[in-house]
Each structure stands twice: as C-alpha cells, then as structure tokens.
N, C-alpha and C positions, 0 to 999 in steps of 0.2 A: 421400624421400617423393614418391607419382607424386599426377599428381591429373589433370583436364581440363582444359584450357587455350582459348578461344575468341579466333581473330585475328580481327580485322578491320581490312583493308588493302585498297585498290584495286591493289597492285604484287603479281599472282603473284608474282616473283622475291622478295620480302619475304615472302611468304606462305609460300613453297616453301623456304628457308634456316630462318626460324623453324621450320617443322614440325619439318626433318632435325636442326636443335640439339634440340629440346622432345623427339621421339619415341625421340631415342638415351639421352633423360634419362630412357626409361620414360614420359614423360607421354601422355595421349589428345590428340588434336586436333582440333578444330573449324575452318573456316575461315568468313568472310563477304566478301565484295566491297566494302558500301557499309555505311554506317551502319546504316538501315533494313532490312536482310537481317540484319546482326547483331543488331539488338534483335529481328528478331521471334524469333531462336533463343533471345535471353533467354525470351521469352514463352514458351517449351516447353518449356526444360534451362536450369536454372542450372549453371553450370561454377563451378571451384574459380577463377579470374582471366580477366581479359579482358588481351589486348595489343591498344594501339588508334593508328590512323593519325593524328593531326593534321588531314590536309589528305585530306579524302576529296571525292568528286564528290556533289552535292546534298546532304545530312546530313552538317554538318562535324563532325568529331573531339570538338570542345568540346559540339557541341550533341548528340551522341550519350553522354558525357559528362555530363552535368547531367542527361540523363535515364536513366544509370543510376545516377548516388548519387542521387536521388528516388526510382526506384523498388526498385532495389536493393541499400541502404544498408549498408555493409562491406562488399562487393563490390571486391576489389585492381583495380586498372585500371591498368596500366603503359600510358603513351603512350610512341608512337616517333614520334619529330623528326627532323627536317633540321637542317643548320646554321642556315638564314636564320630556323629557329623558334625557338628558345632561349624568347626572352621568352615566347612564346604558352604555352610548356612549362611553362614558373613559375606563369602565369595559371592553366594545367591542376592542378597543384599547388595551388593555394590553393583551385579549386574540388571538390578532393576527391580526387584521382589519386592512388596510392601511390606508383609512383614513374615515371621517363621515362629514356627510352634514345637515345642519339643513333645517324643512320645515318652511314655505314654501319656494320651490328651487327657489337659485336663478339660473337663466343662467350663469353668469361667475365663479360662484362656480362649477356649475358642470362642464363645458367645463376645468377649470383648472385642476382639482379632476380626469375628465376622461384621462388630456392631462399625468398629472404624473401617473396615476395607468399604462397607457397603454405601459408608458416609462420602466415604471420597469419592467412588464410582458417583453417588447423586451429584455430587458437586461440578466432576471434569463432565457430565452429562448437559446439567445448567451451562455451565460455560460455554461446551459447545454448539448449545440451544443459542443463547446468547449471541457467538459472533456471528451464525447463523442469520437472527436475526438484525444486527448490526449491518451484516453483508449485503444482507435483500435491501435495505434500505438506504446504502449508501452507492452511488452512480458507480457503472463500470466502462461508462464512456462518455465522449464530453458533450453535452447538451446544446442542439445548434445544426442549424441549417446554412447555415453561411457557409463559402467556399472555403475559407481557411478551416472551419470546423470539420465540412465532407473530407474535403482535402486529407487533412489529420487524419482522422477515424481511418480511412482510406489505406492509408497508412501501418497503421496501428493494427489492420486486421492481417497487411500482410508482413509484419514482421514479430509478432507475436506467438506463429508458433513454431520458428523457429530458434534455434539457442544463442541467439546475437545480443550481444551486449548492448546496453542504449544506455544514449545520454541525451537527457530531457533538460533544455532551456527555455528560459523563458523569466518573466518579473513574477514576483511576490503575488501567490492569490490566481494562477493563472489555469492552476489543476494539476498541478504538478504528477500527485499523487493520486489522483483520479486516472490519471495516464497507465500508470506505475499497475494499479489496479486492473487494469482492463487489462494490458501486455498479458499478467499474469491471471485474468481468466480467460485468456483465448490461447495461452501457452497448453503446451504438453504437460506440463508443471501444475497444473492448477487443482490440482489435488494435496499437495504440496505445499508448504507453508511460505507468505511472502512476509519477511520479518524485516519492518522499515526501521531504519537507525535516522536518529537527527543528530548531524556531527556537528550542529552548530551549538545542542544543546546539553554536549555531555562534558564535563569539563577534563581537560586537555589530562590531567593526573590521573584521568579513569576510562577514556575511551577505550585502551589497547585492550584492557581488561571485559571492557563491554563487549569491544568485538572480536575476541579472540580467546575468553573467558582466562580463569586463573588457576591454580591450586589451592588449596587451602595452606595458610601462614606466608602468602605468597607475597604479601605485604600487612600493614597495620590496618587490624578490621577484616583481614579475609579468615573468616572462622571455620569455612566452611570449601572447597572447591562448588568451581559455581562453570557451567557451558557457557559458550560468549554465541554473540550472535551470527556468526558465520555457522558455527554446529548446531542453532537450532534452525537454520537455512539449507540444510544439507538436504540435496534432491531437490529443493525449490529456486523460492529468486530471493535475494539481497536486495533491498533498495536502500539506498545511500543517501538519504537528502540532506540537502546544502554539502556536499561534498567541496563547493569551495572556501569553505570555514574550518577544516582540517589543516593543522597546524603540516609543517616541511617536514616534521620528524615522523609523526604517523601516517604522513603519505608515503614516504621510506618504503617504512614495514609494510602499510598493504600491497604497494606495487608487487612484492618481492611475493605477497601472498596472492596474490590475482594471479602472477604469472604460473604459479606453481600449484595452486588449490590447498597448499599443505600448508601447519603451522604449528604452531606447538603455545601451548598456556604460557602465559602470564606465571614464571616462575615452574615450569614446568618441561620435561628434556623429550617429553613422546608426544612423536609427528603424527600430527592427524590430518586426514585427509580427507576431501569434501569435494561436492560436487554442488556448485553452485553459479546460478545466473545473478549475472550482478546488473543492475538498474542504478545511476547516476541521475542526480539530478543538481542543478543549482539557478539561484539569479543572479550569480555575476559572469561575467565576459572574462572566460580561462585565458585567452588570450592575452589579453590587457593584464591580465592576474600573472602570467607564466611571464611577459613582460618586464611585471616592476616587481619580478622574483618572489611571492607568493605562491605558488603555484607550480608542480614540475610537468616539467613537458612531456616527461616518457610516460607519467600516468595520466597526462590527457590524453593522451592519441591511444592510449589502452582502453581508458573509458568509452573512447567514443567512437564505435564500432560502427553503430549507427546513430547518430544524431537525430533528436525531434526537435521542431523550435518552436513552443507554443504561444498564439497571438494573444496579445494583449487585449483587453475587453472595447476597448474604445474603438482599435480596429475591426472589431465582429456587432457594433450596434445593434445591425438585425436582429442577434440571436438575441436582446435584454428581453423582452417579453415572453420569448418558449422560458427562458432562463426562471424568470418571476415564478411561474407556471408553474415547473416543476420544484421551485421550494415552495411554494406554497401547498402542492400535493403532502408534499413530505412535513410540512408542519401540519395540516389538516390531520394528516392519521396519526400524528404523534399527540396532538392535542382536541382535537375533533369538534374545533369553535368553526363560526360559518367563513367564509373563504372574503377576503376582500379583493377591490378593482378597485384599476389602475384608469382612470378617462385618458383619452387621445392627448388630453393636452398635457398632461403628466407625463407619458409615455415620450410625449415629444424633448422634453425635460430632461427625464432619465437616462436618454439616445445623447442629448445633446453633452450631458455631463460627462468628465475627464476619468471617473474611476482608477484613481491612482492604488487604489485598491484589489483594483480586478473582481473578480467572478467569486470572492471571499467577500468583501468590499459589499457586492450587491447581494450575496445571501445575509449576511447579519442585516443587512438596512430591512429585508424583505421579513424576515423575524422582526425586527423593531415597530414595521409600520402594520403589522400581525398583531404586536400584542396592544397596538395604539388602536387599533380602526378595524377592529374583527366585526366582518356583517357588513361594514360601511363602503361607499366609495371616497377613495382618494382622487385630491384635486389638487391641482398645484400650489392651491393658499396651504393644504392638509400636508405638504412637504417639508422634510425637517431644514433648517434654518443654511446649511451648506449648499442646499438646493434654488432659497428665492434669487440669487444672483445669475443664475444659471439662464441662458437669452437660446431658448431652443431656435434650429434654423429655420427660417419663415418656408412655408411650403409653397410654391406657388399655386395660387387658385387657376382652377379650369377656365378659360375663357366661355364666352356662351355662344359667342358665333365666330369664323373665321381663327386668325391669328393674333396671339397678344402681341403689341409692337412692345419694343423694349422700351422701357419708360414709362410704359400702363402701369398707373395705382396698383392695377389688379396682381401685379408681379410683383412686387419691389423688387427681390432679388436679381431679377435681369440687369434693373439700373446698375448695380453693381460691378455686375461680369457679363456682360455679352459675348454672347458665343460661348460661353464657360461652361462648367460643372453646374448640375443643376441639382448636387444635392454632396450632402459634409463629404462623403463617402468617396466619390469620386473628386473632390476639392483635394481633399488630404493625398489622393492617391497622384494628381497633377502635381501637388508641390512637391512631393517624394521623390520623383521620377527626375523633376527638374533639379531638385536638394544633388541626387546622386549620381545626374548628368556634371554640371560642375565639380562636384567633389573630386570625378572621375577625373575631370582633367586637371584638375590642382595635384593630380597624382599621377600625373604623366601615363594614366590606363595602367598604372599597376595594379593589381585584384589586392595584393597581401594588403599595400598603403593604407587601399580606400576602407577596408573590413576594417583596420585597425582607427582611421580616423572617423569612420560613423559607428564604430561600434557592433560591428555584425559581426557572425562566423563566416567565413567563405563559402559554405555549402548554400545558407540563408540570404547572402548576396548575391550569389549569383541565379538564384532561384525569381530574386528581387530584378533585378538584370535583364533574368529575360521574358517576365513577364511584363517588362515595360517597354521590353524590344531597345537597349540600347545596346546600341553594340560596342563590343570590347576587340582588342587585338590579341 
C-alpha cells in the first residue's frame, strides 16, 4: 500500500535516509525543515502520515504536534527521538502520536511504523467514506407536505442555527432523530460532530462513564482510560434520546454538568471543559413524569429551552404516500429490484390505519411489502393480515347533476353526519376541539389542570387552543 508521506526534520541527512527507505517502498514524499513550513504544507495537501522531529529549531516537535491532532484529527504522526528524548516521546504519545521511532533509523522500524500508520490512515479514510455515505442516504428533514410537517420544518430552519437547546417530544417512531439530524445540519456546528446517546439503553452502572468517560482502573474492567461522550461532543451537539429513562441519580450529575460545561472522569480529579449543544429528546410526558417523582424539574426546564412536539403519523395521513415514496427511493438504490405500487384502494387502507408505530411502523412494513411484491402492484387482498380488518373511510362519489341530498346511495357518509366533516381528518379534529372544550371546563379554565389531565405540554396546548379558537381566561 503506497501513500504520501510528509517529513519534517531540520537534519537533511534524516530527511535524505527517510526519503530513500519511503520511495523504495513505492511511497510519495514531501519534505519540510521546521515546524511551520511543514504545517503550512498541511494548509495545502493533506498527505496520508507525517514523520515528525522532536527537537526542531523555533516550532518544537510537540508544539507542531498539538496543532496537528487540533486541526487535523486522525492524522498518523510518527515521531523520531534521540536517545536523551524517550520520555518527551511517551508525552508525544499520550498527546496524540501514533507511534515514535528512535535514531539512529533503523529500516525495518520504519518500513513497519510506515506500513501500520498508512493502514490506519486507509481505514479512518473508509470510515469516513462510509458515514459519508450513510449520511447522504439517511433524511435531514421530515418528509411531508401536511401543515403539521411545513409547520415543523418551519421551525426547524429557524431555530437551528442558533445555540438553543431543544427538546423534542413526541411517541415512539415519530423522527425523533431525524429532527435531531436536521437541527444539526443547518446549525453552525455541522461540521462538527453530533454524537447521539440512548439513555434508555445503557445500563444505569455504566452511563456516567459513557458520558462523562473514565480513567483507567477507574473501576473493574476499565483497563484502559477511555473519553465519554460529552468530550467526543466538544464544539458539536449532544443528542440525548429517551432522556426520560435516566435514572434521579444521573440526572443529578448532568444538570450540574449542563449548567457548568465542565466535568471530570469517572474516577478522575481534572476539570474538563466542553462546549456543547445539547438536543433532548423523549416519549413520555416530563410533566406527568416530574409529577409522580421520576423526573426533576430543574433539568426539565433546562432541557427545554425550546420545545418541538412532533405529530403522530395518524395525525399527518396525507403525508403516508410521499412517505412510501421516499423509502422505496432509498430501498431501490440500496437494492436495485423494480419499485412496487400501492392502488387507491390500499392507499385508502394505509390512511385509514392507526400506526401505533408511527413513521418507523410504516418504513419496516414498506421494506416488508419490498421484499414480498417487488415489480408488482399491491392491492388490499396483497396486505398483511393487521391490515384486512382495517374499514378505510368511504369517499363520497361526485354526484352527476345538481346536489346529492343526504341520504343518496351515492353518499352514504352524509346519512351519517349531516352538516358534518366530510372526511377522517377534519372528523378527528371536531372531536378534539370539542374533547378540549369540556375538559376545559371540568377544569375551571385552568391551562396547568387541563395539560396535566389530557396529557399535553402547555406550549402544545395552547397552540391546540388556538387553532381551534377556544377561548381561555
């Protein structure tokens, strides 16, 4: 494996030896004199490893060092020592170096030293080909033409590039982290790493250390000091999901880290300090949770700086078909079988159905009926067996002259509701208005009562409120 290789050394005679081992090995070469002649060739051509002097004249070795892992992070750097440097060499080691060579070189030292720096350079290269293409391929905003989706997006574009904290509600499957994703590509930050934690899934004797990292012997099994995810967050954004599955004891500690940026390891006494945007997210109702004592209240109202509350898939029907659309784009190119359809009356099916699942829910079914019915169309006998029970709402046909009277064949649904809603969409949204007209008054017009007995945030209620024009005192 050849690659480019950049020395910097103030000894031609090191400079000149390196080349002749490096260019017999196939590799390119670069050479620099001082410190600062070799960063500023960083500045113009990244090369696959640097070999770097120790003891150079004005820009030491170390300090040329510290500002390439700053600025150019996985970058191999082999240092070359003297004898009298060993220890400074360990120091280079701990501050980031991959590995050190002593003088005088030998040859199979360095040809080994070059053969692994250049292995790992391929590798952190792949990787980040890889999330790369991961990235392009997965959504950075939520799919949907419906008002509650504009609305969102809306949203979303204006509060993402500035540094406000959010906290993202919503049920199970609803895009939580598609949310999370977008905020942080339209942020300032999005160069910048967004490193998501799932605090429902780390278990409670190992989070702190997750996300606040350890030292090494810092407990049974820590062999090694390890960064936690706050410090690989440092200059980017934190996402937190399921933040309300964090035990009383760890939310403690982070409040006291939120407030402050600063923290210190897991068995460890040096304050480190971070700059970090924090994204929350959860599906349950902190309120109700901070209520029956799960939950503290001073890190909810930290969290939630600015609140999103994302609608449920049932609530957005419209969008189920763009929805289809774009996973089956995304299974097309990841598998490149022919594309199936959905007929009207499936469609009507799909609309009709409760997706207790959400927008999760209907991507795996749209994989399912992908690897079932590729090339074919789908019809509602071709739907999986959760679906034959499912009574879509009747459309009313167009009459052919004049007005249908209520009670024409040709409606049914008028015999139902006259005067009424003439379709789910606006049905649900009459009962809702009326559900939270009553409730209101069972709650003497108190806002806190009524959030707490229907289950909403206050911000979401009263949004609910007054887009139904009821009025409150």
């Amino acid at each position: 494996m050849s690659g480019q290789i950049l020395i910097i050394d103030d000894e031609e005679g090191i400079r000149f030896s390196l080349r002749g081992i490096l260019e017999d090995e196939g590799h390119e070469v670069i050479e620099a004199e001082s410190g600062e002649e070799g960063l500023e060739l960083l500045g113009t051509d990244i090369p696959d490893m640097v070999f770097l002097d120790i003891w150079l004249p004005g820009m030491d070795g170390l300090e040329v060092l510290e500002n390439i892992v700053e600025k150019h992070k996985g970058l191999p750097v082999i240092m070359i020592s003297g004898h009298g440097t060993i220890e400074t060499a360990v120091k280079a080691l701990k501050m980031g170096a991959f590995d050190f060579i002593e003088k005088p070189l030998s040859l199979e030292k360095v040809v080994i030293a070059t053969r692994n720096g250049l292995e790992f350079s391929r590798l952190r290269q792949e990787n980040i080909a890889l999330k790369t293409r991961i990235n392009s391929e997965q959504p950075v905003s939520l799919t949907g033409e419906s008002e509650p989706i504009k609305t969102l997006n809306d949203v979303i574009s204006r509060v993402a590039p500035t540094d406000s904290w959010v906290l993202i509600t919503g049920e199970n499957g609803t895009g939580k982290e598609i949310v999370a994703r977008s905020i942080h590509h339209q942020s300032g930050r999005s160069d910048k790493p967004l490193v998501a934690v799932n605090c429902a899934a780390i278990p409670e004797e190992l989070i702190e250390s997750e996300l606040f990292g350890h030292e090494k012997g810092a407990f049974t099994g820590a062999d090694k000091a390890q960064e936690g995810k706050f410090e690989l967050a440092n200059g980017g954004i934190l996402f937190l999901d399921e933040i309300g599955d964090m035990s009383l004891k760890t939310q403690a500690k982070i409040l006291r880290i939120l407030q402050e940026q600063a923290f210190e390891h897991v068995g460890g006494r040096k304050t480190i300090n971070v700059d970090v945007r924090v994204i929350a997210a959860t599906n349950k109702n902190l309120l109700s949770e901070i209520e029956a004592g799960n939950f503290r209240e001073d890190l909810y109202y930290r969290l939630k700086v600015f609140p999103l509350e994302l609608p449920p898939l049932r609530e957005r029907i419209g969008d189920i078909p763009l929805l289809i659309n774009a996973f089956m784009d995304t299974l097309l190119r990841q598998h490149g079988f022919k594309p199936i359809k959905f007929d009207a009356d499936a469609i009507d099916i799909l609309q009709a159905y409760p997706w207790p699942g959400n927008v999760r829910e209907l991507k795996n079914f749209v994989e399912r009926m992908f690897i079932m019915y590729a090339g074919d169309t789908v019809t509602p006998d071709k739907l999986p067996p959760e679906f034959q029970a499912v009574k879509p709402v009747a459309r009313p046909a167009a009459p052919a002259t004049g007005d249908t009277p209520v009670g024409d064949e040709t409606c049914p649904f008028s015999t139902l509701i006259a005067d009424g809603p003439t379709d789910l969409k606006q049905a649900r949204a009459d009962f809702e208005a009326k559900f939270l007209e009553a409730k209101l008054k069972e709650c003497d017009g108190n806002i806190s009562q009524l959030a707490k007995a229907v289950g909403l945030e206050r911000s979401s209620l009263y949004r609910k409120l007054k887009a139904y024009k009821i009025q409150t005192d």
